[in-house]
C-alpha positions as CSV (number, residue, x, y, z in Angstrom):
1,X,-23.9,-67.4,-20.2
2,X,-21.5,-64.6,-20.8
3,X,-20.9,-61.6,-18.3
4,X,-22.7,-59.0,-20.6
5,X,-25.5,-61.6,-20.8
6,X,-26.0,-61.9,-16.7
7,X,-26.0,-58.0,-16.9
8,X,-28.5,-57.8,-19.7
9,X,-30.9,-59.9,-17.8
10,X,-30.4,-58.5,-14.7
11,X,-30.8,-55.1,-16.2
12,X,-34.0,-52.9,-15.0
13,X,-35.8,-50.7,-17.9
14,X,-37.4,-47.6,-16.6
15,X,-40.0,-45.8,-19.3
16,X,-41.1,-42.2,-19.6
17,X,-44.9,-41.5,-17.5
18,X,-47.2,-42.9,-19.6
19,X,-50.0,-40.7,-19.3
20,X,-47.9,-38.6,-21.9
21,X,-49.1,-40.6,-23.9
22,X,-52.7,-40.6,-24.2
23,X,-52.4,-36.5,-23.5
24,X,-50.3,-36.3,-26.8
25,X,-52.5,-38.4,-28.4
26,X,-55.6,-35.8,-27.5
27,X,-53.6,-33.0,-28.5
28,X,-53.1,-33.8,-31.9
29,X,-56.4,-35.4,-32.3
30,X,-58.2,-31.7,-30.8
31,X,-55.8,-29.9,-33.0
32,X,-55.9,-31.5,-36.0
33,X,-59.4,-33.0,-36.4
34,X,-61.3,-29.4,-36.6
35,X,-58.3,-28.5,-39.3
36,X,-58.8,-31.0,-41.5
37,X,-62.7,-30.9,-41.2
38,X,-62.9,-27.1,-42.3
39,X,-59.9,-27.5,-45.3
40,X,-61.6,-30.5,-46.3
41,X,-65.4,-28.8,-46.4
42,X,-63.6,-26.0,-48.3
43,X,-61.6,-28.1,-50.7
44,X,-64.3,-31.1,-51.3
45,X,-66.2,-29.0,-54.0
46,X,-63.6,-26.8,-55.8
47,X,-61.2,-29.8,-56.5
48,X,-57.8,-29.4,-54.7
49,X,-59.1,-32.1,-51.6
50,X,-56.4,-34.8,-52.5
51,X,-53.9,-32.3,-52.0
52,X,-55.3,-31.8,-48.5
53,X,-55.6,-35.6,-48.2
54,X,-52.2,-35.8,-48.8
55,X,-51.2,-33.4,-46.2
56,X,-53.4,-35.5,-44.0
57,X,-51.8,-38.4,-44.5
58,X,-48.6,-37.1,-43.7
59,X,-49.2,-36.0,-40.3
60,X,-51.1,-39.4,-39.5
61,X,-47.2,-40.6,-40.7
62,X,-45.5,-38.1,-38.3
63,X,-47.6,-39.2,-35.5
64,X,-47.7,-42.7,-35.9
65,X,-43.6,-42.3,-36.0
66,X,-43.9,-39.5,-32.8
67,X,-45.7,-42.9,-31.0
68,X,-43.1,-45.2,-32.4
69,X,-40.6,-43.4,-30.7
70,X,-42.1,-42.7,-27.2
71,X,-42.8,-46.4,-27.3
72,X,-39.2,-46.7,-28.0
73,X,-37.9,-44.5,-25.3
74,X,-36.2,-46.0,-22.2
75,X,-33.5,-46.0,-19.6
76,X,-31.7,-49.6,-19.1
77,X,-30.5,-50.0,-15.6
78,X,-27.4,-52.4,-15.0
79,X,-25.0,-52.8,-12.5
80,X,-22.8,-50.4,-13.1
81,X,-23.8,-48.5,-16.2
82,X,-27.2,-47.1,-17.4
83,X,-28.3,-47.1,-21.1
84,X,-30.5,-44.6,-22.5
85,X,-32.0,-44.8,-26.0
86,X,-33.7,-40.9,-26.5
87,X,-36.9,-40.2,-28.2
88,X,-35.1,-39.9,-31.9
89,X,-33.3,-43.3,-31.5
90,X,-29.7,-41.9,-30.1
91,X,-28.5,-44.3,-27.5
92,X,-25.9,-43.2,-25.3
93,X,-24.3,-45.9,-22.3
94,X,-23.2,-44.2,-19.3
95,X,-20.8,-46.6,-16.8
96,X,-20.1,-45.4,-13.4
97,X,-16.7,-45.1,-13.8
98,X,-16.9,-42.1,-16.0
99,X,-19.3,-40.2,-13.8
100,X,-18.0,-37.4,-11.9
101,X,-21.3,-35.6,-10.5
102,X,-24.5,-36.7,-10.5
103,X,-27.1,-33.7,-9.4
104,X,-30.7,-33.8,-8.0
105,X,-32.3,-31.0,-8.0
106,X,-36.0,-29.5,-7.9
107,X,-36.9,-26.9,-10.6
108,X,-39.5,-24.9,-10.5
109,X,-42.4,-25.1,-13.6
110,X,-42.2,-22.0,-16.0
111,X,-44.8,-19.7,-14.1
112,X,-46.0,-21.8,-11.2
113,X,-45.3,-22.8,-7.7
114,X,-44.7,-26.5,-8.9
115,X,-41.7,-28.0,-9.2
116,X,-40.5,-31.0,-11.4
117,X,-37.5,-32.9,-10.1
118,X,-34.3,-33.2,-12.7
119,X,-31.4,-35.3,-12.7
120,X,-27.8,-34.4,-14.1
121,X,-25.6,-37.4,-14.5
122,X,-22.2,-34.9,-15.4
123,X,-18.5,-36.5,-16.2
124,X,-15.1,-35.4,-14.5
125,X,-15.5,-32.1,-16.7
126,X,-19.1,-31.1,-15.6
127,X,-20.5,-32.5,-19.3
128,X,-23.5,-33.4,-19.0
129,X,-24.0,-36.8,-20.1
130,X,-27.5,-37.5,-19.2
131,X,-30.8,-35.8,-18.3
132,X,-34.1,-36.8,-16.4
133,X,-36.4,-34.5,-16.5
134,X,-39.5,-34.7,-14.3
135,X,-41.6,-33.9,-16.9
136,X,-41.3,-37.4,-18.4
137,X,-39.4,-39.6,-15.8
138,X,-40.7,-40.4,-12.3
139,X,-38.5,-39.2,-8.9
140,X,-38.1,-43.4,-8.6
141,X,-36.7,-43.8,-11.6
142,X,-34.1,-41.2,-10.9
143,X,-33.5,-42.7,-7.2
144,X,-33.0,-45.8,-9.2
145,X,-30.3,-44.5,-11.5
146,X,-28.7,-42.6,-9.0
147,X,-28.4,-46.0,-6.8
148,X,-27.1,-47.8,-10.2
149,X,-24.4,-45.4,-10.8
150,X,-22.8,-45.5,-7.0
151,X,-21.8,-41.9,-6.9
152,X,-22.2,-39.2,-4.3
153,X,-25.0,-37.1,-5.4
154,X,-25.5,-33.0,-5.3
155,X,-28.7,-32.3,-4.0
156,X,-29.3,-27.9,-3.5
157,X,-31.3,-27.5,-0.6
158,X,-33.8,-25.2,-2.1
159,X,-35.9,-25.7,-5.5
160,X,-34.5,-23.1,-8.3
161,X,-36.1,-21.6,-11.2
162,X,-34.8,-21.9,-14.8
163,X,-33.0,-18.4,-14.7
164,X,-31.3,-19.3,-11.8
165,X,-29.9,-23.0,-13.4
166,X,-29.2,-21.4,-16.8
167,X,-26.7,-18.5,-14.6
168,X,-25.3,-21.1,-12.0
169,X,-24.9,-24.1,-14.5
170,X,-26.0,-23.4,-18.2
171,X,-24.2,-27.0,-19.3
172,X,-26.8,-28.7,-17.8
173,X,-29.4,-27.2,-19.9
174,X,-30.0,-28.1,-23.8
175,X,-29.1,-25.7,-26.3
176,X,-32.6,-24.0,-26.5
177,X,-33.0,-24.2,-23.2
178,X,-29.8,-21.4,-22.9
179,X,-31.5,-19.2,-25.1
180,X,-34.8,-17.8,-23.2
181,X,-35.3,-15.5,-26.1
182,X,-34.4,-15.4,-29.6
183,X,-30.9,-13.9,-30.0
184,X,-30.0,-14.4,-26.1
185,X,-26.2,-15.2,-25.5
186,X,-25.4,-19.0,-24.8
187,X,-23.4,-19.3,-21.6
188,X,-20.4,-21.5,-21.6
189,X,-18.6,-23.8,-19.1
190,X,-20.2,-27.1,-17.3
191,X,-22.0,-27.9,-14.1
192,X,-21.1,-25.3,-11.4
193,X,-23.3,-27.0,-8.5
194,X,-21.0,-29.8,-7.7
């Protein structure tokens, strides 16, 4: 048995919460179901139903591929790297040796007193190279990257809010993420919290 072999066996796989799941599936099933039932009671007797059926059919496609993928989603933890493979397939390995920050931080839930925790795993230049967000990965699952990668981590002593991330350290965020509003400046530069 080869090196890579031990470490793929010895490698722990963290998932996304799975009660995202089940509320996803509800969503679409309470948003689509009364659709369909009223454009189908409309279409039935004047003729144009298969065209409806059609459509149908196409978003049963898109959310039996939307499953696919969260089923697919996952974070491989190894000795000394982390894989992630992303909800559209992109999978990205991160080894400790090219970490320079790693950032744990608590941000607050768009209007409300919540807060989600979120983890920044940044290289030498403050590039962000991976995200957890607490929206869909568990505070253990971060701890448990965070102990995988072996490097001193940032952690702000008070929650922030989004504003607050996007002016301190808009390289964090994604792309949309930098634009609250449509036709808001992007921000440039990397991490500033390390």
């Amino acid at each position: 048995m080869t090196t890579r072999d031990v470490a793929l066996v010895t490698a722990e796989v963290l998932r996304p919460h799975r009660h995202l799941f089940s509320r996803g599936v509800l969503a679409i099933f309470a948003l689509t179901t009364p659709v369909f039932a009223v454009v189908y009671w409309l279409t039935i007797p004047s003729g144009p139903w298969p065209i409806v059926l059609i459509v149908h059919c196409l978003v049963v496609l898109a959310t039996l591929l939307g499953l696919i993928a969260f089923f697919d989603t996952l974070i491989k933890v190894g000795p000394r790297s982390v894989t992630e493979r992303g909800f559209f397939g992109r999978v990205r390995t991160v080894e400790s040796a090219e970490v320079g920050t790693v950032i744990l931080l608590d941000l607050y839930e768009s209007n409300a007193l919540d807060t989600n925790p979120q983890l920044f795993v940044c290289d030498e230049n403050g590039k962000r190279m991976l995200r957890m967000r607490g929206q869909f990965w568990s505070r253990e699952s971060m701890e448990t990257v965070i102990d995988a990668l072996d490097r001193p981590v940032t952690v702000p002593p008070e929650a922030m809010t989004m504003s607050e991330l996007r002016r301190s350290s808009p390289g964090l965020l994604y792309w949309f993420e930098r634009r609250p509003r449509l036709g808001g400046r992007d921000a440039p530069g990397g991490s500033t919290l390390a």
